[in-house]
Rosetta silent file (secondary structure, phi, psi, omega in degrees, C-alpha in Angstrom):
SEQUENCE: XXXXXXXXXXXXXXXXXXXXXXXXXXXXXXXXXXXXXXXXXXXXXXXXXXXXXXXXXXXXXXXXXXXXXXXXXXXXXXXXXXXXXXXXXXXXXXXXXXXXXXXXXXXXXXXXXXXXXXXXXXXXXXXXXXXXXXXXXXXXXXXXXXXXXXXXXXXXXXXXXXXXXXXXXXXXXXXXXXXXXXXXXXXXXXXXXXXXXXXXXXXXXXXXXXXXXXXXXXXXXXXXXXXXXXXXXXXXXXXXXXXXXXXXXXXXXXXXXXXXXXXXXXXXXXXXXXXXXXXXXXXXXXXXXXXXXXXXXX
SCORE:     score description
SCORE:     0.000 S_00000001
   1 L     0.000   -2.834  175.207   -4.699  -13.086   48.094 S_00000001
   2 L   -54.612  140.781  177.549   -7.328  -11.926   51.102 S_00000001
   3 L    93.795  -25.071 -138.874   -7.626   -8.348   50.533 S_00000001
   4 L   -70.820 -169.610  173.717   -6.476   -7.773   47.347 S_00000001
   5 L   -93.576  139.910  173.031   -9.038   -5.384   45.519 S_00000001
   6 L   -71.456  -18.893  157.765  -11.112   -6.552   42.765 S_00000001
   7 H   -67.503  -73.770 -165.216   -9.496   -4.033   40.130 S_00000001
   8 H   -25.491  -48.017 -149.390   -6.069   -5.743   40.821 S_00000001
   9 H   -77.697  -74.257 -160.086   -7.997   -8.978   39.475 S_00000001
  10 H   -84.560   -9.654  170.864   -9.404   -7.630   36.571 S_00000001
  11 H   -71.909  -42.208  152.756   -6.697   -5.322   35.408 S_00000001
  12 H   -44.283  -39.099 -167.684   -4.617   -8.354   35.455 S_00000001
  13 H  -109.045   -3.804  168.644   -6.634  -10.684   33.761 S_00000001
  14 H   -65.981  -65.161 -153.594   -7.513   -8.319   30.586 S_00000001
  15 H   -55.226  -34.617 -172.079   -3.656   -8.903   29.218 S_00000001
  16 H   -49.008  -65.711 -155.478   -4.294  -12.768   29.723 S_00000001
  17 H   -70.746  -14.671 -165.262   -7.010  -12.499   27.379 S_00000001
  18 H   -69.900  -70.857  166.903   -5.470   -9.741   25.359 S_00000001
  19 H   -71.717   26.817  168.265   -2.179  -11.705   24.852 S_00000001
  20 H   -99.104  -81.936 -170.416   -4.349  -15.333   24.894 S_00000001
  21 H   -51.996  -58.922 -161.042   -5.268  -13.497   21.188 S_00000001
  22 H   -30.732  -55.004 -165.244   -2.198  -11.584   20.320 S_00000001
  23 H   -52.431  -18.472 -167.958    0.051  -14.702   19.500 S_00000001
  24 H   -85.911   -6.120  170.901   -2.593  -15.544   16.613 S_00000001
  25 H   -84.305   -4.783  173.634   -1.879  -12.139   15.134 S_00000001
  26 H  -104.818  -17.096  155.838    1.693  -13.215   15.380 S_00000001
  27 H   -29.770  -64.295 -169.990    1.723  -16.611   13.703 S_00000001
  28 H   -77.502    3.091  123.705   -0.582  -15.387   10.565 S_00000001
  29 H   -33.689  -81.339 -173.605    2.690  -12.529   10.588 S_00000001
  30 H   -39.633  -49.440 -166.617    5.352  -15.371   10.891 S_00000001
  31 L   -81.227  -46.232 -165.648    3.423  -17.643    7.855 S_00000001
  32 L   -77.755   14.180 -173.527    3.394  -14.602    5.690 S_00000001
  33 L   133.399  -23.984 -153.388    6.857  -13.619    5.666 S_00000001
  34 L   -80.921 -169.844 -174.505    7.502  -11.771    8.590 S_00000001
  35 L  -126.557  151.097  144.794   11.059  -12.180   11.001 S_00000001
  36 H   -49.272  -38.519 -178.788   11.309  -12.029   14.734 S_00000001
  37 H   -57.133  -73.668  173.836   13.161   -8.758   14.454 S_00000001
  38 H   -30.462  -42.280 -170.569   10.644   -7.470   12.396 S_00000001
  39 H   -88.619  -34.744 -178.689    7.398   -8.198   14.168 S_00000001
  40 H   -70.582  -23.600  177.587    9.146   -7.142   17.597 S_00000001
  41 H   -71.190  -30.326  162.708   10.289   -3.683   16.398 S_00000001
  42 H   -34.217  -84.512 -162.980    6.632   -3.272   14.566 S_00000001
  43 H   -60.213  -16.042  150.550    5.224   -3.926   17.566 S_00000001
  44 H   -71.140  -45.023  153.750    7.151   -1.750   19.759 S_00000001
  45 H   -40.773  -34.662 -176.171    6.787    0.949   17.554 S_00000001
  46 H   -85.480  -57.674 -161.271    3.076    0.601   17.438 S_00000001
  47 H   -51.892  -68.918 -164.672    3.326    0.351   21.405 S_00000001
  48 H   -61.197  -28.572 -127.927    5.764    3.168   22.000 S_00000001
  49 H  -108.949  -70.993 -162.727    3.884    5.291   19.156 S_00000001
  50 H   -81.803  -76.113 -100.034    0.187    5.442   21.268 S_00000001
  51 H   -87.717  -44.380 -173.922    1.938    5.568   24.518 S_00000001
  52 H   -73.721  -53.352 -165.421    3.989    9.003   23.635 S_00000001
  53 H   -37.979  -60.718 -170.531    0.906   10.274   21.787 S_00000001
  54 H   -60.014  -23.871 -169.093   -1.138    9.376   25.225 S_00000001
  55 H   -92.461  -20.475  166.820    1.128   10.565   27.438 S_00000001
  56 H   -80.436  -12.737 -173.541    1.365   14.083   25.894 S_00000001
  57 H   -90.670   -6.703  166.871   -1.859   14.694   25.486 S_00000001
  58 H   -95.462    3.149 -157.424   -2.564   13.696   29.300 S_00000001
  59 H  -167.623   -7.509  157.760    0.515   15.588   30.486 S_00000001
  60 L   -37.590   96.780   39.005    1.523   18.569   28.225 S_00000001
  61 L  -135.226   15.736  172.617    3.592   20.233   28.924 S_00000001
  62 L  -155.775  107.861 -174.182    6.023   17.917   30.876 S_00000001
  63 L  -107.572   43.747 -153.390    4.940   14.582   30.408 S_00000001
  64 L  -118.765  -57.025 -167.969    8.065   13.660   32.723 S_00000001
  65 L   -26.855   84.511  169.425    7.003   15.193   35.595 S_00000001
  66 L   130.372  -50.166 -162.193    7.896   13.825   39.475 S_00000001
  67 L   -68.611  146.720  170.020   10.418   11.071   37.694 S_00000001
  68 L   -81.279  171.731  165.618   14.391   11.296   38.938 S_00000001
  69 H   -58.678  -69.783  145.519   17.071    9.812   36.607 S_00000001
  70 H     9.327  -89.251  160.567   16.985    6.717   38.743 S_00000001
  71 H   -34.599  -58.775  173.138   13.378    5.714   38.189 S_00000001
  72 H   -31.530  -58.072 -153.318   14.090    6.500   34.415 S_00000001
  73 H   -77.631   -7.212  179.920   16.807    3.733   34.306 S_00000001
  74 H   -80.150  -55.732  178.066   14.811    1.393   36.288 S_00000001
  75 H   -47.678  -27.906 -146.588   11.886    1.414   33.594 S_00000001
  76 H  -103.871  -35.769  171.102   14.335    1.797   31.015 S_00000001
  77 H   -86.032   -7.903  178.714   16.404   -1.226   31.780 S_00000001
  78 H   -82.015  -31.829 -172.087   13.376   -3.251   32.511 S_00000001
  79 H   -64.370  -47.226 -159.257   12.388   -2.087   28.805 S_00000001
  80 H   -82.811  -43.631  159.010   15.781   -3.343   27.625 S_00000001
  81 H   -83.391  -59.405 -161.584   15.910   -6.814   29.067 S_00000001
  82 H   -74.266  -10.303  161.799   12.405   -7.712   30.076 S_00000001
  83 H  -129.537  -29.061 -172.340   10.721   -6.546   26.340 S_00000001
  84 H  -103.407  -13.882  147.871   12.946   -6.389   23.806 S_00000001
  85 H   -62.883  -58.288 -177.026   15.089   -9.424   24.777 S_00000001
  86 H   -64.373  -36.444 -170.498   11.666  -11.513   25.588 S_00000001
  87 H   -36.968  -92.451 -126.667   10.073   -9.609   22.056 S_00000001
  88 H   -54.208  -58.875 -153.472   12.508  -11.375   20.160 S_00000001
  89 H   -52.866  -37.731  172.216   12.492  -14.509   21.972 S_00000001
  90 L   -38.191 -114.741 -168.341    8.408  -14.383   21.518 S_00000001
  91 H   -36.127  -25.591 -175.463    8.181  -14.215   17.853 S_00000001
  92 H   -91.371   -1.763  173.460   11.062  -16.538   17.042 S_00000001
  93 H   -72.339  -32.940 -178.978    9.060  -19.385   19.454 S_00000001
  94 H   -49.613  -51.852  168.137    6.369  -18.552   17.725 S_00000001
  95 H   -65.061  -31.552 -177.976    7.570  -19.168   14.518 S_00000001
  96 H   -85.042  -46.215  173.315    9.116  -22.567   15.374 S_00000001
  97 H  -103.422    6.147 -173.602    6.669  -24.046   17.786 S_00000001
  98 L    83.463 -178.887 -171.206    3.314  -22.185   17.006 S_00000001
  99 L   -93.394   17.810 -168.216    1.120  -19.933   18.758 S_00000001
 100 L  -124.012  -29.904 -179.514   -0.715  -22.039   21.541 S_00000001
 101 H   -75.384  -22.944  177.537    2.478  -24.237   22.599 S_00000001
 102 H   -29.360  -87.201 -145.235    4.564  -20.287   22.504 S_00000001
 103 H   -33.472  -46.288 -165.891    2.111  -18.924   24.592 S_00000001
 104 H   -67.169  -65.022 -177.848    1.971  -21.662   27.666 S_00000001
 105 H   -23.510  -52.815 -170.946    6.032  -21.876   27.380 S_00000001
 106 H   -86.116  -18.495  166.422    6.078  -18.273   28.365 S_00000001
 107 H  -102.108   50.866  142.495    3.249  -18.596   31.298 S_00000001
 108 H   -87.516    8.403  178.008    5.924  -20.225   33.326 S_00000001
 109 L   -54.823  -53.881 -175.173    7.049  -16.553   33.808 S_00000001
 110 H   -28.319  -48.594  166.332    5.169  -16.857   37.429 S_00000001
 111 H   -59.598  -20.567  157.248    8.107  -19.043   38.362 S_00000001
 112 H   -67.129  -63.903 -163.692   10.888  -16.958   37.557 S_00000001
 113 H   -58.640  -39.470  170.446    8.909  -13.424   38.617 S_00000001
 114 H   -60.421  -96.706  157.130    7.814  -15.238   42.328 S_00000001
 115 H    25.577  -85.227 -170.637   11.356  -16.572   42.570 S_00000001
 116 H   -52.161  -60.842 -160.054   13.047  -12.887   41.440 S_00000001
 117 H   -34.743  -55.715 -156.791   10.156  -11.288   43.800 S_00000001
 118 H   -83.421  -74.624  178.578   10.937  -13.557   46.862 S_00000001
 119 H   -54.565  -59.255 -163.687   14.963  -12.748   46.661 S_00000001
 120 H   -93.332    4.937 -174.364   15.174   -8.765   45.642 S_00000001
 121 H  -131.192  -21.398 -162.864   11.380   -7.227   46.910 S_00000001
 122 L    36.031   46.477  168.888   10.676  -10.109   49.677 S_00000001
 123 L   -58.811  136.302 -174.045    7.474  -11.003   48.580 S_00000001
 124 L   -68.375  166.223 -171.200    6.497  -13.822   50.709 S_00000001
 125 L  -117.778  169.842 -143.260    6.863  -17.117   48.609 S_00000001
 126 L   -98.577  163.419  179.147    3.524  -19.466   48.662 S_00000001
 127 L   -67.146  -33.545 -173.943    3.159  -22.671   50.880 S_00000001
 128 L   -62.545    2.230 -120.622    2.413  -24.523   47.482 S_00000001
 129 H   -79.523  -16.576 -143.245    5.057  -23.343   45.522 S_00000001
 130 H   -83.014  -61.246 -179.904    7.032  -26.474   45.641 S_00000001
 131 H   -55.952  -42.994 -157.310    3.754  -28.792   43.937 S_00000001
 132 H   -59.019  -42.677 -178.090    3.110  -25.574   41.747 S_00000001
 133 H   -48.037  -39.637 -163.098    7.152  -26.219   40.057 S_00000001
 134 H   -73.584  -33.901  178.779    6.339  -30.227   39.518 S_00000001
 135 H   -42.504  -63.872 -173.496    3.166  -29.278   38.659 S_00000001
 136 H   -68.964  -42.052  177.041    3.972  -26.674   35.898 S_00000001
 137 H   -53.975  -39.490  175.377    7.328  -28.660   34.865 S_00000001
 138 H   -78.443    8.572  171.860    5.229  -31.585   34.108 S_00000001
 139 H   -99.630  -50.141  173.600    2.968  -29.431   31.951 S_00000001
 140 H   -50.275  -64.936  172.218    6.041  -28.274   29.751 S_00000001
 141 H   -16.001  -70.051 -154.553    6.775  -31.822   29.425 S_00000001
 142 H   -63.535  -49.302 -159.550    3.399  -32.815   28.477 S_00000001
 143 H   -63.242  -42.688 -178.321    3.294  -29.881   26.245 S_00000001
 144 H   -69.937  -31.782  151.094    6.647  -31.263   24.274 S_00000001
 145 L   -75.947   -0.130 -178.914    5.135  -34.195   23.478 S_00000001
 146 L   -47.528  -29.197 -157.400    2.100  -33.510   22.624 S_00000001
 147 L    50.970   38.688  176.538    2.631  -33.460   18.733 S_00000001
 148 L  -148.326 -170.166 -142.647    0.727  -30.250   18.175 S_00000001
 149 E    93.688 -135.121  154.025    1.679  -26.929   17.557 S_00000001
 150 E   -30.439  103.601  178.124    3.112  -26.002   14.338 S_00000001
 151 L   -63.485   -7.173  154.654    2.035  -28.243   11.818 S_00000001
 152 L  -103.075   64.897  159.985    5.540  -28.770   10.200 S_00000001
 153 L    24.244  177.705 -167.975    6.639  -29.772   13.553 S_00000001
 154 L  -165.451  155.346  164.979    9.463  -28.802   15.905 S_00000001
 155 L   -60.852  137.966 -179.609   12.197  -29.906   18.116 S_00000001
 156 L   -62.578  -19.056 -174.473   11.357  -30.464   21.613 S_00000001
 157 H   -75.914  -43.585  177.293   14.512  -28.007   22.232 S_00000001
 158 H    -4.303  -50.147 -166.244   12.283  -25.411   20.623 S_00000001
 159 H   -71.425   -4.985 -164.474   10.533  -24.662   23.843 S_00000001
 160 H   -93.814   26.576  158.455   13.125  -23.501   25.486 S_00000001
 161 L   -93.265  -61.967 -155.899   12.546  -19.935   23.230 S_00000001
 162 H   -69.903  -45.717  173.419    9.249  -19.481   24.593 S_00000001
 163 H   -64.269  -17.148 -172.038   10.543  -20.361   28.321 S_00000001
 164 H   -80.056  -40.334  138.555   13.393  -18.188   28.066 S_00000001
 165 H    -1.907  -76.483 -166.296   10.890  -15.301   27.537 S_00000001
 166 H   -81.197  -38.876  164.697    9.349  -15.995   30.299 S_00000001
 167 H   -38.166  -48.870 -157.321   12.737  -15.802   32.656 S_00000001
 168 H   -99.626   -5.029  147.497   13.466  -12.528   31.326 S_00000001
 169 H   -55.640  -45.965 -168.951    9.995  -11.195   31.501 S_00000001
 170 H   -78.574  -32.995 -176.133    9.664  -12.254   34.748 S_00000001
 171 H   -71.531  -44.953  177.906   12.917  -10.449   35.767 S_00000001
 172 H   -57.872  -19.751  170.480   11.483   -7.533   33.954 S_00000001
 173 H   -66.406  -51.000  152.269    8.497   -7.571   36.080 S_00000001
 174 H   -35.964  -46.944 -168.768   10.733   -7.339   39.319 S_00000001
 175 H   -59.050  -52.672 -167.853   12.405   -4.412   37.975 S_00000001
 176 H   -50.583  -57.341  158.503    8.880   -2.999   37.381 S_00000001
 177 H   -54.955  -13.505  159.667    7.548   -3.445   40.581 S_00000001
 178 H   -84.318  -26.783 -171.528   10.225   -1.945   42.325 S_00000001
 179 H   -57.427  -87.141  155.715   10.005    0.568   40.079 S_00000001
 180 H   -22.753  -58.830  174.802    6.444    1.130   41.454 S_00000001
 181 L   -91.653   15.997  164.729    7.275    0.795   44.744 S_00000001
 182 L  -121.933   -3.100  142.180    9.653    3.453   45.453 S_00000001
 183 L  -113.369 -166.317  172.109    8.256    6.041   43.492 S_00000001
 184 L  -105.529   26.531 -169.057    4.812    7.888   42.295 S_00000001
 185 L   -76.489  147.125  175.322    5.677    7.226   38.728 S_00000001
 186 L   -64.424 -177.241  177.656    2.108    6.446   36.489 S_00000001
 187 L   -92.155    4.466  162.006    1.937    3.323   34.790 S_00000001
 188 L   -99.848  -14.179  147.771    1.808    5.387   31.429 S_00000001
 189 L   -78.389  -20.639  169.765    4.880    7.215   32.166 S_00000001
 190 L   -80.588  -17.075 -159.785    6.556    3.591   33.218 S_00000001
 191 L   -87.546  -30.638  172.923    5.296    1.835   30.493 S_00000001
 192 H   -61.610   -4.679  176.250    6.459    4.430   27.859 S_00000001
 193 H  -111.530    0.201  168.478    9.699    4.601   28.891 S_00000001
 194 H  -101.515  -57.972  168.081    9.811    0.828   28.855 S_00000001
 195 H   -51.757  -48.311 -159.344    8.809    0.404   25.416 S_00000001
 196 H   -52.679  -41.767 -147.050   10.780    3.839   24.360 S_00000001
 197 H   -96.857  -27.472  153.678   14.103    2.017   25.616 S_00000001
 198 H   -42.288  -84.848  159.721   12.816   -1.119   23.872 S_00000001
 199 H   -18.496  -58.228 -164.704   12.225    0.436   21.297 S_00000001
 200 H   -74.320  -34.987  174.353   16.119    1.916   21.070 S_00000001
 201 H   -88.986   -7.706  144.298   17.882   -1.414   21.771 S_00000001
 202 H   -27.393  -81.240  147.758   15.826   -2.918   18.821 S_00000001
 203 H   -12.783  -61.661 -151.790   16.979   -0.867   16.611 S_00000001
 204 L   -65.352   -8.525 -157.332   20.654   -1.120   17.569 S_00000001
 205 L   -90.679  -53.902 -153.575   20.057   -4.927   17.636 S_00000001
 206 L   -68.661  -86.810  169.467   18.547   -5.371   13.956 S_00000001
 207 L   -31.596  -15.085  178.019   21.452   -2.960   12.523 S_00000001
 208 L   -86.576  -66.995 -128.415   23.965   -4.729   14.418 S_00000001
 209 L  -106.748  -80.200 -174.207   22.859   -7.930   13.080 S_00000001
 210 L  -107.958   15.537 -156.542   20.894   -7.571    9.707 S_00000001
 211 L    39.110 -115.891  162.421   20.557   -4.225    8.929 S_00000001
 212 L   -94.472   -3.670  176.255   17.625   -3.044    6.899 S_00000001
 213 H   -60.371  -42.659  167.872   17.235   -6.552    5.644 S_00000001
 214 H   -47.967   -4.034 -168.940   15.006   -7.419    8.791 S_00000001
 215 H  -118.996   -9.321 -167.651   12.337   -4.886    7.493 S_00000001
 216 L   -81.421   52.572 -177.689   12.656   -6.316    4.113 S_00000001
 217 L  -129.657  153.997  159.727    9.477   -8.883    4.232 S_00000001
 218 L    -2.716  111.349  165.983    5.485   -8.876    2.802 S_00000001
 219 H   -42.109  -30.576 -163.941    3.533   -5.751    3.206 S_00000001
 220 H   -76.231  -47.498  176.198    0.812   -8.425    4.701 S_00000001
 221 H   -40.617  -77.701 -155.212    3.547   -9.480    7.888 S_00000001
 222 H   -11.523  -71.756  170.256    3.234   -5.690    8.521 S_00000001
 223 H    -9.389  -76.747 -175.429   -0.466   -5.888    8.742 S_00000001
 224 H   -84.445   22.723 -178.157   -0.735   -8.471   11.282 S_00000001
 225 H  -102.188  -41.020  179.336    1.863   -7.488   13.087 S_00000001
 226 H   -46.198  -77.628  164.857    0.644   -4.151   13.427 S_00000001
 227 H   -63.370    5.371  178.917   -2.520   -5.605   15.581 S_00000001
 228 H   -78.548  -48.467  176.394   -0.608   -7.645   17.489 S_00000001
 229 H   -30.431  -87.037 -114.541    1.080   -3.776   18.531 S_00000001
 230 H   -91.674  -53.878  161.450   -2.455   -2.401   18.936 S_00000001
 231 H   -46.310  -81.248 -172.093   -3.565   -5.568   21.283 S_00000001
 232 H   -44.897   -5.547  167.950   -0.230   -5.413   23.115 S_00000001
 233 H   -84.493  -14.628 -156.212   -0.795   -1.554   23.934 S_00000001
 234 H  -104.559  -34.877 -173.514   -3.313   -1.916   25.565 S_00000001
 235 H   -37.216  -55.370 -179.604   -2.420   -5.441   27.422 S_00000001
 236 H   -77.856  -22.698  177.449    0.754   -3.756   28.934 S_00000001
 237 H   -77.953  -29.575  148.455   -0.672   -0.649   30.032 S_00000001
 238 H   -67.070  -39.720  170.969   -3.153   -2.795   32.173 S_00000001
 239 H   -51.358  -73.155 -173.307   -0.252   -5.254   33.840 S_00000001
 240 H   -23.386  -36.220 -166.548    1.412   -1.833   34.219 S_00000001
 241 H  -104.259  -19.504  159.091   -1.351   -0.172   36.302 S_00000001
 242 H   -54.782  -53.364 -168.038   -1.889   -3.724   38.005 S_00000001
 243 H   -59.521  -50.529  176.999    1.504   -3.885   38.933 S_00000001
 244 L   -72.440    2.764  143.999    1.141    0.097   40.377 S_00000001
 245 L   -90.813  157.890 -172.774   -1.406   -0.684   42.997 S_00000001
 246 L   -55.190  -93.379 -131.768   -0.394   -0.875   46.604 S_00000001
 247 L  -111.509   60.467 -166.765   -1.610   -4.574   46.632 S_00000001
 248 L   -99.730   56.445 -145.791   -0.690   -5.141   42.886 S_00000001
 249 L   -87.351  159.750  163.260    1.979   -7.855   44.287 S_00000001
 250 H   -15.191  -79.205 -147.424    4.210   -9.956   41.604 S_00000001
 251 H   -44.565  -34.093 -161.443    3.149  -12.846   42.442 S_00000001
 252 H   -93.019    7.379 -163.997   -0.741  -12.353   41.755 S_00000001
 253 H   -98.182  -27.855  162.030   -0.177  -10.318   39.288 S_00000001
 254 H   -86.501  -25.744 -126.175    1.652  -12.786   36.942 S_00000001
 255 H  -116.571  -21.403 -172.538    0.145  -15.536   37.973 S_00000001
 256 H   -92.166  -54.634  170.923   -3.595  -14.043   36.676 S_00000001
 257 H   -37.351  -35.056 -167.176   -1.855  -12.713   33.522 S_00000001
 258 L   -90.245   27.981  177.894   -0.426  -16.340   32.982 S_00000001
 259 L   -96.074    6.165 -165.283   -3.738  -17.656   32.289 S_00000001
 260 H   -58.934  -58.080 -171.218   -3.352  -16.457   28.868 S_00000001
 261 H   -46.962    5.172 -177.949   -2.457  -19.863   26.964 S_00000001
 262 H   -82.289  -65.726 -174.032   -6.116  -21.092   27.981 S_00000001
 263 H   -45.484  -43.299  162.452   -7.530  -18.275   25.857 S_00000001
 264 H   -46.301  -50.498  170.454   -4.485  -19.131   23.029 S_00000001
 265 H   -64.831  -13.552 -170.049   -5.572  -22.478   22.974 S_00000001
 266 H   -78.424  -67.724 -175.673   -8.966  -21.548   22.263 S_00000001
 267 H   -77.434   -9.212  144.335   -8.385  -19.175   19.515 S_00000001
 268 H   -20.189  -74.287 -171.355   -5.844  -21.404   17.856 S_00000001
 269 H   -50.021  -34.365 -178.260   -8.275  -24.161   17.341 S_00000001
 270 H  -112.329   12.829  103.394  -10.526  -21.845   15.515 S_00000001
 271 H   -29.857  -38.539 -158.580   -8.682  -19.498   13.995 S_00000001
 272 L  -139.984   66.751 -161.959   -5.323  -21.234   12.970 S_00000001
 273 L   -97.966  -15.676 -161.650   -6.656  -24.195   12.153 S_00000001
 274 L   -96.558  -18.868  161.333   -4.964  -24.629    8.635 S_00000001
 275 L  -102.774    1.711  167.009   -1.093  -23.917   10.426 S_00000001
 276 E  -156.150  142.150  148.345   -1.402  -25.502   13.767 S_00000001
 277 E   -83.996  140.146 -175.346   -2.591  -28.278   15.453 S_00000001
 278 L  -120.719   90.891  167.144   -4.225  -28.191   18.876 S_00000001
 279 L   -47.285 -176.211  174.530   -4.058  -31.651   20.385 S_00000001
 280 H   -97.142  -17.211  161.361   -5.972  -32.859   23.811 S_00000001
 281 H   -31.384  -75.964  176.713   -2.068  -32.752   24.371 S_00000001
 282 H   -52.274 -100.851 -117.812   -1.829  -28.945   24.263 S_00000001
 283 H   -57.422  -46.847 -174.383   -4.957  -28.291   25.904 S_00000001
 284 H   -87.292  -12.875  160.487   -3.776  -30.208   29.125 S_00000001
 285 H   -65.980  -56.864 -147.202   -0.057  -28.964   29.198 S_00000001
 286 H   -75.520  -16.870  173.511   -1.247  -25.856   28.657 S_00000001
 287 H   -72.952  -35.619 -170.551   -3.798  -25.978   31.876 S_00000001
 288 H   -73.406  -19.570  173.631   -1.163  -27.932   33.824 S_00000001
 289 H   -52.945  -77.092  175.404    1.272  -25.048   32.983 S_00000001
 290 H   -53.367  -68.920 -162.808   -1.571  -22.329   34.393 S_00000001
 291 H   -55.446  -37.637 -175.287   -2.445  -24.422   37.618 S_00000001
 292 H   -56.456  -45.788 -167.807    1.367  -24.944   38.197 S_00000001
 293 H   -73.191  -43.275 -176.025    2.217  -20.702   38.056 S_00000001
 294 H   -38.697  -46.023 -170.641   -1.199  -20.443   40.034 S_00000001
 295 H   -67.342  -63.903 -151.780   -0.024  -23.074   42.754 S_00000001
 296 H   -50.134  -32.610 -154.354    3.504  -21.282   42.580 S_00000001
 297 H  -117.054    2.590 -165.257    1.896  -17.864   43.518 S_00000001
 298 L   -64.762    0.000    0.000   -0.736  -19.317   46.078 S_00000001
């Protein structure tokens, strides 16, 4: 990581904490009523919603400008797998295993996104990376046994929502970064066209599937769902501009971001204290999780 810039660092490590809170605005959703479908198209919506607003009013009158067709489909397919396939995946881990065991399950993403990085970008891969897998796998473990999460408990198969996330996150993060590195597009023209496309296969998913019944829950989901949006705008538009410096690489880029479940674990205990328990369980899965993507990305 010699060289990297000190922006890289901290642009990176806002979404940890940003998305360390976000899951608890998606729980107290999830207890009140809400769906997976539901809270990810809210929250895309919210997302895609500031993003157009910001980008015309920074870019009027072509707030397009310098991307090819190409680039478009790179963002736009990153949008379509890597958020509204992980959205989904998100909110229903959430509901089933709670918000602090979710969160670590998904910051095994480093391990996929290093991985992805290392075959299609040829990011070098790290001498640890080998301890960082036993390392992190033996956090997941830890984490499955733990007994804490959701207080009406879950299946140990459970986690494998919140990990699955994190594969297809991490692939979206490839996309992104390539994205990045073959053109001048901003990170607020990549990220809006990642949510926008997000947005659109949402849609077609929930109507495919449930129709308007998925929107049919408690005005109160809405609510919290709503800040989870308003956190998560800002969260991705910082990876995004991490990811778009010259030495914004994957690896260090997930790997700072995947510190989030420390911060999850935090606000859990004192926040969400009456739907989840946070064992000494949690707390050390969820660190062995972060040193494991850390080690991975070394």
């Amino acid at each position: 990581m010699t060289g990297t810039p000190l922006a890289v660092y901290a642009l990176a490590l806002l979404p940890a904490l940003l998305w360390g809170f976000g899951p608890i605005f998606d729980k107290r959703g999830m207890d009140a009523g809400g769906t997976a479908i539901q809270a990810a198209i809210v929250v895309v919506v919210v997302d895609t919603v500031l993003y157009w607003l910001a980008l015309l009013v920074t870019s009027w009158p072509d707030p397009l400008s310098g991307l090819t067709l190409d680039l478009v489909a790179v963002f736009a397919v990153a949008g379509l797998f890597g958020t509204a396939m992980g959205r989904i995946l998100v909110f229903a881990g959430v509901a089933r295993v709670g918000a602090s065991i979710n969160s670590a399950g998904i910051s095994t993403r480093p391990l996929f996104a290093t991985l992805l990085a290392l075959g299609f970008l040829g990011e070098p891969l790290g001498p640890l990376t080998g301890v960082g897998i036993v390392v992190l796998v033996g956090g997941l473990v830890v984490l499955t046994y733990s007994k804490g999460g959701d207080v009406s408990g879950w299946r140990p198969r459970d986690v494998l929502f919140p990990v699955s996330a994190a594969a297809v996150f991490g692939a979206g993060n490839v996309l992104r970064r390539y994205g990045f590195g073959d053109t001048a597009a901003t990170p607020l023209q990549a990220v809006t066209i990642n949510e926008t496309a997000a947005l659109v296969a949402l849609a077609a998913y929930a109507l495919a599937t449930t129709g308007t019944d998925a929107l049919d829950t408690p005005r109160e989901s809405y609510a919290y769902f709503t800040g989870s949006g308003l956190v998560t705008a800002v969260a991705l538009l910082s990876f995004f501009t991490a990811l778009s410096m010259e030495a914004g690489r994957v690896a260090i880029v997930d790997s700072l971001a995947a510190t989030a479940p420390l911060f999850t674990t935090v606000f859990a205990a004192v926040l969400l204290r009456d739907v989840e328990r946070v064992t000494r369980g949690v707390v050390v899965g969820a660190l062995l999780v972060v040193v494991g993507a850390v080690l991975v990305t070394v």
